[in-house]
C-alpha positions as CSV (number, residue, x, y, z in Angstrom):
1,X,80.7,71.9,90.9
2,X,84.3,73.9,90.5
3,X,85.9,74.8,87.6
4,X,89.0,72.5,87.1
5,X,91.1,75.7,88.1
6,X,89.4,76.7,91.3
7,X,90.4,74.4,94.0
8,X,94.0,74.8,92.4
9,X,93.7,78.4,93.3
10,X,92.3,77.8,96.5
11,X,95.2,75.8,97.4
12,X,98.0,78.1,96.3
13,X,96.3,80.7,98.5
14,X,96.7,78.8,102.0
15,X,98.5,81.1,104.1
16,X,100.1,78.6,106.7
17,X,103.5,80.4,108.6
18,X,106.7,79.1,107.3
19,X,107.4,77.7,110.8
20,X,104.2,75.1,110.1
21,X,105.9,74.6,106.5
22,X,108.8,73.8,107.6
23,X,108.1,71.5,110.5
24,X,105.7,69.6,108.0
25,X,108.1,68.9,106.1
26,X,110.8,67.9,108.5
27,X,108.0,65.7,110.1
28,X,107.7,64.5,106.9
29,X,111.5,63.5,106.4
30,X,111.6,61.7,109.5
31,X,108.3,59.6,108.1
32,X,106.1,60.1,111.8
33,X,102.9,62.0,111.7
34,X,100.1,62.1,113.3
35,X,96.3,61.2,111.2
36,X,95.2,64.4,112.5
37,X,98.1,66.2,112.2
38,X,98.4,65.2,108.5
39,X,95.0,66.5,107.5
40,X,95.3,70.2,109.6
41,X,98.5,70.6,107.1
42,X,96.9,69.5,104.2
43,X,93.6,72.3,104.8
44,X,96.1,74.9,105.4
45,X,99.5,74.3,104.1
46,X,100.2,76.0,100.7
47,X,101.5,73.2,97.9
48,X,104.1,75.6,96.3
49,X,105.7,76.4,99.7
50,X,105.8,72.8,100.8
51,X,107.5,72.0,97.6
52,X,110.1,74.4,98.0
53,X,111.3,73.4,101.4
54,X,111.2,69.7,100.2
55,X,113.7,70.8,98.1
56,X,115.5,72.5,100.0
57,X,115.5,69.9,102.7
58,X,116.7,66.7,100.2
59,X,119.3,69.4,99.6
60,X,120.7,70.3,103.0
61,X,120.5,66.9,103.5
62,X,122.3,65.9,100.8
63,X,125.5,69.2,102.0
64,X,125.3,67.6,105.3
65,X,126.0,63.9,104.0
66,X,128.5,65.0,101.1
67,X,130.6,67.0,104.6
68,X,130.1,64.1,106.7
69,X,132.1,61.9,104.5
70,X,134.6,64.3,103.5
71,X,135.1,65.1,107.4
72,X,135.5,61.1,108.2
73,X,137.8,60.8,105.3
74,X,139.9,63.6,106.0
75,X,140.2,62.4,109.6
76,X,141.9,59.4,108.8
77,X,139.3,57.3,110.7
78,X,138.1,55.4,107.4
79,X,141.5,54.7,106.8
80,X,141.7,50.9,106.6
């Protein structure tokens, strides 16, 4: 049996490239992933890293919305 720390260790020290990172987590906006897929990135991706694209994901994707709007505004189209 592990000590409660161990597999928490083990996990941190994944070494999956930022490319697979990345991709996981853009597959994982879109909300399509394959079963198999899903449990190669869970053996090798590394928690912390996938958190931090997460974030910075919700967050480009938030920029993108927030200059979508202002560009249709600004454009006159959503004038009514």
């Amino acid at each position: 049996m592990s000590k409660p720390g161990e597999d928490l260790k083990e996990a941190v020290g994944r070494k999956a490239s930022i490319g697979q990172t990345i991709s996981a987590v853009a597959w994982s906006f879109f909300g399509v992933r394959r079963g198999r897929d899903h449990e190669n990135d869970m053996a090798k991706l590394n928690p912390v890293h996938v958190v931090i694209a997460g974030v910075l994901g919700a967050a480009l994707f938030v920029l993108m919305l927030v200059l979508l709007v202002r560009w249709v505004i600004s454009s006159g189209v959503a004038a009514a």
